[in-house]
N, C-alpha and C positions, 0 to 999 in steps of 0.2 A: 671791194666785193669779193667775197673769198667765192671759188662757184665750183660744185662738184656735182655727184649724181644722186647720193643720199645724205641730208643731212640727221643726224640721230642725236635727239637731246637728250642727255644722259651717258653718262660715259662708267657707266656701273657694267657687270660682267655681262648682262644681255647686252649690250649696247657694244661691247668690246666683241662676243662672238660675230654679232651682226656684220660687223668688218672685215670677217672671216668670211663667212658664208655669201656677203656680197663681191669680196674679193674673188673667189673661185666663180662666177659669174664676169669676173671684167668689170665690176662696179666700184667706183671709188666712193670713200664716206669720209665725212668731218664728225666729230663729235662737237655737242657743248656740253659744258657743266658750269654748276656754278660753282663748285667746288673746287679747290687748286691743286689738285691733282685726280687720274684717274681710281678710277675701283667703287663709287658710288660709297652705298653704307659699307661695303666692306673694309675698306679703308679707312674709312673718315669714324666708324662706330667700333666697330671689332675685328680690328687688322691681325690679331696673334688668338681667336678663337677658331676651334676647329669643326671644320664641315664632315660632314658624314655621308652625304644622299648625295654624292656626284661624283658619277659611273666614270670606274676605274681607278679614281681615289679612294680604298678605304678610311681614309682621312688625310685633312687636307687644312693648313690654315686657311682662313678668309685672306689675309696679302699676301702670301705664296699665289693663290687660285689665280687672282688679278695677276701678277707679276706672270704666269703660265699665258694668262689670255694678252698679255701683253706682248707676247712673245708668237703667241701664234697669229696674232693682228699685224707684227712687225712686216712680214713682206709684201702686203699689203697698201704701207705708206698712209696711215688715214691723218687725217692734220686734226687736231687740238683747238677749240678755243676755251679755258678752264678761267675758272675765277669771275667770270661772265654767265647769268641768267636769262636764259630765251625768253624776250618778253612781249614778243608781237609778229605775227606774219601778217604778209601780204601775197595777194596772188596776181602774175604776173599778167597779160594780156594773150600770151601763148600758151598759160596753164602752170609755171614754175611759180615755186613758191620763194619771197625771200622771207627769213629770220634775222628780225636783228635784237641783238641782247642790251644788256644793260650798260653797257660801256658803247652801246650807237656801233657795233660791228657788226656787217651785214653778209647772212650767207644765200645763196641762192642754188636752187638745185630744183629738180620734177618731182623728187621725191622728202618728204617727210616721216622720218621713224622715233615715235615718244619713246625714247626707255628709260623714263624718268625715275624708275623705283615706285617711291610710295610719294613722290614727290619734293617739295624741300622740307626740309627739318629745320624745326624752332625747338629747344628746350624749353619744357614744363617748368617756370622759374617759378623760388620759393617769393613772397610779396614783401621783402626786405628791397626799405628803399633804396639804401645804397649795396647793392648787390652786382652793381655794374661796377663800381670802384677798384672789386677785387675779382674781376672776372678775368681768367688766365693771367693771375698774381693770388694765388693761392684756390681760387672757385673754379673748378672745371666740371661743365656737364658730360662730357663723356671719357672715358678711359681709355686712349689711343695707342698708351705704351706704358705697361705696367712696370718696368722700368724705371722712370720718372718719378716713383713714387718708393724707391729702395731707401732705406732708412730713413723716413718721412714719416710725422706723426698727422694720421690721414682718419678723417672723420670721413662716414659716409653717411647719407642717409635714406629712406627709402625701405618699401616693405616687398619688392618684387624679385624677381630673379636675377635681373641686374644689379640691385643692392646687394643680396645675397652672395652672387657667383663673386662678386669682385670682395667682398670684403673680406669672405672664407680663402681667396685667392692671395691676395695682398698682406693677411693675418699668418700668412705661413711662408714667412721668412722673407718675404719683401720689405714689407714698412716695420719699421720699428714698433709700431705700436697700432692698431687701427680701433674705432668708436662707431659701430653700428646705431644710430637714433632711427626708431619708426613710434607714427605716432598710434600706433596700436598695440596689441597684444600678441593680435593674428597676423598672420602674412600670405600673400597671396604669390610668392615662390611652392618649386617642387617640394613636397614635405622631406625630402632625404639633404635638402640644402636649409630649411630651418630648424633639421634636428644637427647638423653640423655648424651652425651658427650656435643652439644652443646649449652642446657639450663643448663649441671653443672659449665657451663663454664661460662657462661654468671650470672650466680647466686654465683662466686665466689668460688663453692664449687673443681674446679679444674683450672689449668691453663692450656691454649690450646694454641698451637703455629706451626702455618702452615706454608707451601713452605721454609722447615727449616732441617737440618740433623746437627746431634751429626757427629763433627767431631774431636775433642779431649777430652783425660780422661786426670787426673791426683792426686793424692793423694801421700803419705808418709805412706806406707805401705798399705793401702787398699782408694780405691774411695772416692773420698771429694770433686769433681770438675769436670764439664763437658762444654765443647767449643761448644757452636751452632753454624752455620752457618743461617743466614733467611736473604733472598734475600729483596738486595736492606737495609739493614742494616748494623749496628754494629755488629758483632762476640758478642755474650753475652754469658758471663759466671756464670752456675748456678749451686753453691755449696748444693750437695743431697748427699744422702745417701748410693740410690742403682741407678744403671741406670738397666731397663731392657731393649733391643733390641728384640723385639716380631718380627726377621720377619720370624719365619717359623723354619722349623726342611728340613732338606732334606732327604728324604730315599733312603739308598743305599742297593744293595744287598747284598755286599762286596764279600766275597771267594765263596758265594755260584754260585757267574754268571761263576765258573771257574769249577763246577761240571757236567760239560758234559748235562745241561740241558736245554730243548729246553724253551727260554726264551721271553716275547714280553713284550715288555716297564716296564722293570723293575720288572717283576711278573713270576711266575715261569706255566705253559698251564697244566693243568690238563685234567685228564678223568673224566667227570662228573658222570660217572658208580659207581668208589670208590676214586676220587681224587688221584689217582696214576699218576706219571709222566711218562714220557719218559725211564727212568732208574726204572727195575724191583724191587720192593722193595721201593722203597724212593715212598712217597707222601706228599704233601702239601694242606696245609689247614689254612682257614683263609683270611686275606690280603694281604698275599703276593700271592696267588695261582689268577690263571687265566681263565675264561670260556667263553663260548657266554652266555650272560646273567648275570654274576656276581653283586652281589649286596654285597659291603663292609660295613658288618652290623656283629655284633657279634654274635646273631642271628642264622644268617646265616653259619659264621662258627664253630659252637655248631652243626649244622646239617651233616657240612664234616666231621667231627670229629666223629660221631657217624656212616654214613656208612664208613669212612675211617679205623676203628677197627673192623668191619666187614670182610672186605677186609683182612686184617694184618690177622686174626686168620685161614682165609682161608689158609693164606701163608703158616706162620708156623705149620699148623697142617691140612694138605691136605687130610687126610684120617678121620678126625672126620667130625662125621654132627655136624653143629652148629646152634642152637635152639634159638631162640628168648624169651628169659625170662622177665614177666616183674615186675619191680621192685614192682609194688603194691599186685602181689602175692609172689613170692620169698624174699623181702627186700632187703638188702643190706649188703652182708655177707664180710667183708674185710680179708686181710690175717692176 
């Protein structure tokens, strides 16, 4: 039984300040994730894209950011359990909650903090039946490190900004070659990233192929071949590398929609007071959490996070006053 004072599911950049601001309190925190390592979607989606809206970064990768709130969570000491899904509490007979995840490891603490994100992600998969065959052996749903993909003849598909950003990115001097497939005409990216998809298109530097879907893989141990469909043609077969299918991540809640908590389209209703839920003890913060007015900015929940451990120290210690200290006089005294 791991047992500390908050435990916090999610271990994405709200979830890592939270360890900060509960730290300068005297609060210790675990994270979980199910993820195998921290930084939530910035990590795990777009670790080498650049952030713009968070004060005093004029720009900022998304794994830089994480690797910065890694750094200021350090003196802190919060324990890790990753690669592990929070998949059930219990409430204890004096009011603590335990969590135990998906591998049966049990944390116990007073407090409860969701910073789930938008919760887990499943890729939108195309309905090729063996598409598992060649999933990370040439099929990748999302693009972790452009990189991997240097002289690689790399198929994307997809009509969004994701499609777009990475193909126009990848098309200029990374892969050898890249094959944009959407099965429209129109696209529903920035118009300034479909007029650059198609003047690189038109200039050679990529191949563009519309009202068209990948509907067969095939290779001899990892992807070497992919089946188009484009209307009103031949089936054309084009032998690459990697195929990516950009259409999206879907967020689910998963076990948490089963924790007795009042829920509205996917996001868990908080009290804008200290981001406490419905159930005494457990709060959320971040993107998965819910309000009138919510604005899904990180930002943003950097600010739940700091009155939501307000809130938490009230809990667990009902009889101290607790004082507002700030860090430019006091500093930053770790355990």
């Amino acid at each position: 039984m791991i047992e500390t004072d908050i435990i916090i599911i999610g271990a994405g950049p709200c979830g890592l300040f939270t360890v900060f601001e509960a730290g300068l309190l005297k609060l210790r925190c675990h994270l979980i994730d199910a993820l195998p390592q921290a930084g939530g979607q910035l990590t795990e989606i777009y670790p080498k894209k650049p952030i713009y809206d968070i004060p005093g970064f004029p720009e900022v990768l998304a794994g830089d950011l994480i690797n910065h709130l890694m750094d200021q969570a350090a003196p802190f000491k919060p324990g890790f359990t990753l690669g592990e899904r929070a998949e059930r509490f219990e409430k204890t007979e004096e009011g603590h909650f335990i969590v135990t995840t998906s591998r049966g490891t049990q944390h116990k603490a007073p407090i409860v903090a969701i910073a789930g994100g938008l919760g887990c992600f499943e890729p939108r998969k195309p309905p090729i039946a063996n598409i598992v065959d060649f999933e990370d052996k040439g099929i990748e749903y999302i693009v972790r490190d452009p990189e991997f993909y240097r002289g690689k003849r790399v198929v994307i598909s997809g009509g969004g900004d994701s499609a777009l950003d990475w193909s126009i990115f990848l098309a200029n001097g990374v892969a050898e070659h890249v094959t944009l497939i959407h099965r429209s005409t129109s696209f529903r990216g920035h118009l300034d990233s479909v007029q650059k998809v198609m003047d690189m298109s038109e200039s050679g530097a990529m191949r563009l192929i519309t009202n068209a879907e990948v509907v067969g893989v095939a290779g001899e141990g990892r992807l070497n071949s992919i089946t188009v469909n484009v209307d009103g043609q031949e089936p054309l077969q084009i032998e690459t590398d990697h195929w990516l299918p950009l259409f999206g991540l879907s967020p689910k809640l998963g076990p948490l929609s089963e924790w007795g908590l009042n829920i509205d389209k996917n996001s868990i209703e908080v009290n804008t007071f200290d981001y406490s839920t419905n159930v005494p003890g457990l709060y959320a913060i971040g993107d998965i959490n819910t309000y009138p007015g919510k604005l899904k900015l990180i930002l943003c929940g950097f600010h739940e996070a700091t009155l939501m451990v307000q809130s938490a120290f009230k809990r667990i210690y009902p009889n101290k006053n607790l004082v507002l200290k700030y860090t430019t006089v006091n500093g930053v005294n770790g355990f």
